[in-house]
Each structure stands twice: as structure tokens, then as C-alpha cells.
C-alpha positions as CSV (number, residue, x, y, z in Angstrom):
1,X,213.5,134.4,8.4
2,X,210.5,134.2,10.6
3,X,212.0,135.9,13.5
4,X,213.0,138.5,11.6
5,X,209.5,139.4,9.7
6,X,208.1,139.1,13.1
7,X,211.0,141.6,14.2
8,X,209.7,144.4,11.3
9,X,206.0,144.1,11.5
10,X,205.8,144.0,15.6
11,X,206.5,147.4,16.7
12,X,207.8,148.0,20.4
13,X,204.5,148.7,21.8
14,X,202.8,145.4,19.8
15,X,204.9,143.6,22.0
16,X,204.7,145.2,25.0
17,X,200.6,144.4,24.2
18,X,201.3,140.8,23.6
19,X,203.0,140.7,27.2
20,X,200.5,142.3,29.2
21,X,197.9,139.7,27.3
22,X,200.2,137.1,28.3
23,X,200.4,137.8,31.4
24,X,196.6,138.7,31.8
25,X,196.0,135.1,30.6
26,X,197.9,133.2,33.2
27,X,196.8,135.3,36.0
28,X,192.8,134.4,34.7
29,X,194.1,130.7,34.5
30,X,195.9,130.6,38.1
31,X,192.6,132.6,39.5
32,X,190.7,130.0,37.8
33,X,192.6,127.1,39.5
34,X,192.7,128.8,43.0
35,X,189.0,128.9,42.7
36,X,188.7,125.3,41.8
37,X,191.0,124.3,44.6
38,X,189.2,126.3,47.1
39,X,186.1,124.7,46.2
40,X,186.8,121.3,45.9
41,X,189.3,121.2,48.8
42,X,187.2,120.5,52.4
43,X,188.9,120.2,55.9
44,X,189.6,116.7,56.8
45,X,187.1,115.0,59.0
46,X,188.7,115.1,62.9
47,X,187.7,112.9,66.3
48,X,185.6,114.9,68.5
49,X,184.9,113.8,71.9
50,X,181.7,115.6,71.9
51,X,178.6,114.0,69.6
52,X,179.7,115.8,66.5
53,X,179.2,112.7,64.3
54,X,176.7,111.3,65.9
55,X,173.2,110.8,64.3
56,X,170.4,112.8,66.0
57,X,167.7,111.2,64.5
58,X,167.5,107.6,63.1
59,X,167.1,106.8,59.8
60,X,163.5,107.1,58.2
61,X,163.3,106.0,54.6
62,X,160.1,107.2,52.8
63,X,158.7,108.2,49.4
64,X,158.3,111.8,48.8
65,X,157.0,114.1,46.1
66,X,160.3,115.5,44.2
67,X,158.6,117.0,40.7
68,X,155.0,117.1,39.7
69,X,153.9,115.2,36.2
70,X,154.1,117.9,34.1
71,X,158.0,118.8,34.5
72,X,158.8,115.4,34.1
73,X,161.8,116.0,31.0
74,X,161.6,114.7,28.2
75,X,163.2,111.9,27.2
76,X,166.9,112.1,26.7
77,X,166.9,114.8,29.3
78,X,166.8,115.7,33.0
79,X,165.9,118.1,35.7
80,X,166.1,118.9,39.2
81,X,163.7,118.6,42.1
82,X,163.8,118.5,45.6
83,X,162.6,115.4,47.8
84,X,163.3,115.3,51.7
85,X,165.5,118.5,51.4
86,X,167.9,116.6,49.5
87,X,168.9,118.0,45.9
88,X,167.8,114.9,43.2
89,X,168.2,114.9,39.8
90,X,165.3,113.5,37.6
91,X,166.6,111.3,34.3
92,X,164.5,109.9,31.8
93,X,166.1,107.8,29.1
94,X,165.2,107.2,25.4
95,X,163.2,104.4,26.5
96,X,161.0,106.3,29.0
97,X,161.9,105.3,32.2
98,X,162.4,107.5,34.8
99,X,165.7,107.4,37.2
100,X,166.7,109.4,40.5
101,X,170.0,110.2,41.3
102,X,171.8,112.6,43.8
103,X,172.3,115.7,41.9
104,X,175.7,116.3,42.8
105,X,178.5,115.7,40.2
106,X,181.7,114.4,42.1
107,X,184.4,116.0,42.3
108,X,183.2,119.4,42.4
109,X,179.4,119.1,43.0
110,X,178.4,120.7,39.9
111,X,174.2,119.7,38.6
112,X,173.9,116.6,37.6
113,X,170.6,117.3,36.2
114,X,172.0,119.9,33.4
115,X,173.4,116.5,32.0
116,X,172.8,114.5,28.9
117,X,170.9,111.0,28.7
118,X,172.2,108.1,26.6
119,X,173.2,104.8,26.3
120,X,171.9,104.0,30.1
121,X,173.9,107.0,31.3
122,X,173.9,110.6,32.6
123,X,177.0,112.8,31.5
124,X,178.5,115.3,34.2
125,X,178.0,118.3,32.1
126,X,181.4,120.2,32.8
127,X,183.7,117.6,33.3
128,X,183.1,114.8,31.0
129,X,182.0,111.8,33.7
130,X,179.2,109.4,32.9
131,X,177.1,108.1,35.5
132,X,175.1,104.5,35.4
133,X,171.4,105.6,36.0
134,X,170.6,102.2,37.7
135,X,173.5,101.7,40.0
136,X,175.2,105.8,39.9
137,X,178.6,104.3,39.6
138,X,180.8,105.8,36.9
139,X,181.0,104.6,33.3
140,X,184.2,104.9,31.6
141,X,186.5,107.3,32.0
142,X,186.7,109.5,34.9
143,X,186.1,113.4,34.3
144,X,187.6,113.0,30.6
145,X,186.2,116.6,29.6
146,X,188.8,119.3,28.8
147,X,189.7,120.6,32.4
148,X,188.4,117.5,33.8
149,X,191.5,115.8,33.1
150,X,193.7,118.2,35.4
151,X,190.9,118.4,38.2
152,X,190.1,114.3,37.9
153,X,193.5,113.3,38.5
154,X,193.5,115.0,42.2
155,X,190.5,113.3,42.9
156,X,189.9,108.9,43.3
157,X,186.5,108.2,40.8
158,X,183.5,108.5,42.8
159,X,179.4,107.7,41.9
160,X,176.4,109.3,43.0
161,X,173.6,107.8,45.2
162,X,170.6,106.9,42.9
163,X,167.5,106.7,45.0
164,X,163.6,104.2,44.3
165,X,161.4,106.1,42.0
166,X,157.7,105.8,41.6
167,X,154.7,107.5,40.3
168,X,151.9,108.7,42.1
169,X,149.3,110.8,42.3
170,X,150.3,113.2,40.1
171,X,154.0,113.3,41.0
172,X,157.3,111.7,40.9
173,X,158.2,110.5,44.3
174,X,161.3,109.9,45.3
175,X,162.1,107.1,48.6
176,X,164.7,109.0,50.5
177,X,165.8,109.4,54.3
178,X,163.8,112.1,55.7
179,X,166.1,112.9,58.6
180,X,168.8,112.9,56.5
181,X,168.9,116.8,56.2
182,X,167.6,117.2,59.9
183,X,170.8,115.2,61.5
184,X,173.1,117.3,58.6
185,X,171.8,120.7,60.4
186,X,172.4,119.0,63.7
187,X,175.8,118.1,63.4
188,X,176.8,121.2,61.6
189,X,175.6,123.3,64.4
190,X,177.3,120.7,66.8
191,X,180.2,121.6,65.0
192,X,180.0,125.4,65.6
193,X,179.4,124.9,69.4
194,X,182.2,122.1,69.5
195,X,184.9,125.0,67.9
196,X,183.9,127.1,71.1
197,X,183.4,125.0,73.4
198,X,181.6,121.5,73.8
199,X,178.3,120.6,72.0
200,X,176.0,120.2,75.1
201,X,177.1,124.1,75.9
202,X,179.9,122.9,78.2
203,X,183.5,124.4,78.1
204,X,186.6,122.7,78.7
């Protein structure tokens, strides 16, 4: 009986509609997918006989200004901020205390700072994963949100770096490696010149 009164009140062109919205649907859900794959899928890392992966400036952990005072979050909340050209996110839990974390949301680097604060945690806003503010390792389930649970499972569970924290002089400083974005530049520029020729302008 109910394919037949679906047969009388679905006229040939009401089905021909439901079709094309079928078919509209999957193509917006494969597009969808493609450009999740595409983002989250990098080349995999390669020898080089050039200095591609070679630090160009050693390590120099300092503290650096990251947000002023006054857009400090609430608490329960976070925001983003910038210390040593590295993106941070900014948490501040019921309690008060202030955390900083990379801002980055493994698998598919989405802000960690538009996340929630509880129970010692940050949540990755889109795909579910909670985040230990002290150590940045993951809490639970990994990416246990809604799509997270296809995109999670082509991915091994991964933390975040979490970074010292202090106040001072009307700032949140942030201790981070100030070369760290210097010898990223370098070897990414290495990399170009190594894909022509080698890296110290040489050809093979």
C-alpha cells in the first residue's frame, strides 16, 4: 500500500525532482570529501642529499608577548594570539588559569582557540577531540564529532604542543622557539631550489 500512494501522489516530474536532489546531494558530499582529502593529505617526507632538513638556526627558547591583558577570554573560553610567529591558542579554565597550546587541531588543522573549556580540557570545535590543557595529549575519544568519525579513523590520535605561560607587563607571554618559524622559511625555500636543482644553487 505504500508504494502505491506514493505511486498516485508523485507525479512524473516529482520524481524526476527527487533524482536531480539526490543526485545533487551526493555530488555536495563527494566534493565535500575530496576537499577534506586534499587538505588533510601532505606529500610524504623524502631523503634529500642537499640540507633540506637541516636546521638553519639553533634552537632559542624565549618568552614572548602573545595577547595583551585585556583580550585575555574569559573563563571557559579561549582565543588566539601570535608569539614567535607561531599560531597559539590562549585557554583559560573555570578556575582561572591561563594555558597555551598550539592552535592547530590535528587531523586537519582547524582553530583550536574557537574551542570550548571544561573539565581540564579544550574541545576541537568541528570534530569532537578533547585536548589536556597541561600536557595537549588527547582525552577520550578521538574526533568523536559527527564527520569526525569518518575523517579520525584515516588518521592515528595526535596532541598538540602546549607551550610555559606567564604574565608580564601587561601581557601574556608565551616561552616558545624563536627560530622556529625562521628555519621553517628556510627549509621551505630549500625545498623549492632542491626541486630545480640543489639548495646551495648547484645543478646536478
Amino acid at each position: 500500500k505504500g508504494k502505491l500512494h506514493l505511486d498516485i501522489l508523485c507525479s512524473p516530474s516529482d520524481e524526476i525532482s527527487t533524482t536531480k536532489n539526490i543526485k545533487m546531494k551526493l555530488s555536495l558530499l563527494f566534493t565535500f570529501l575530496a576537499a577534506v582529502s586534499a587538505f588533510t593529505t601532505g606529500p610524504k617526507a623524502s631523503k634529500s642529499t642537499t640540507a633540506l632538513n637541516m636546521a638553519k638556526y639553533k634552537s632559542a627558547l624565549q618568552y614572548v608577548p602573545c595577547i595583551t591583558l585585556d583580550q585575555l577570554p574569559a573563563p571557559g573560553s579561549a582565543t588566539s594570539g601570535v608569539a614567535g610567529g607561531l599560531a597559539v591558542c590562549i585557554a583559560v579554565d573555570q578556575s582561572g588559569s591561563v594555558y597555551a597550546l598550539g592552535d592547530k587541531c590535528p587531523p586537519i588543522n582547524q582553530p583550536l582557540s574557537f574551542g570550548k573549556v571544561a573539565d581540564g580540557c579544550i574541545s576541537d570545535p568541528v570534530l569532537g577531540t578533547k585536548f589536556d590543557l597541561k600536557t595537549g595529549e588527547v582525552v577520550g575519544k578521538w574526533c568523536p564529532g559527527g564527520i569526525g568519525a569518518i575523517i579520525g579513523g584515516a588518521f592515528s590520535p595526535e596532541g598538540v604542543p602546549v607551550f610555559p605561560v606567564k604574565q608580564s607587563k601587561g601581557a601574556i607571554e608565551v616561552q616558545v622557539d624563536v627560530n622556529a618559524k625562521f628555519n621553517f622559511e628556510a627549509n621551505f625555500w630549500s625545498g623549492v631550489l632542491d626541486a630545480q636543482g640543489k639548495a646551495d644553487g648547484k645543478y646536478y
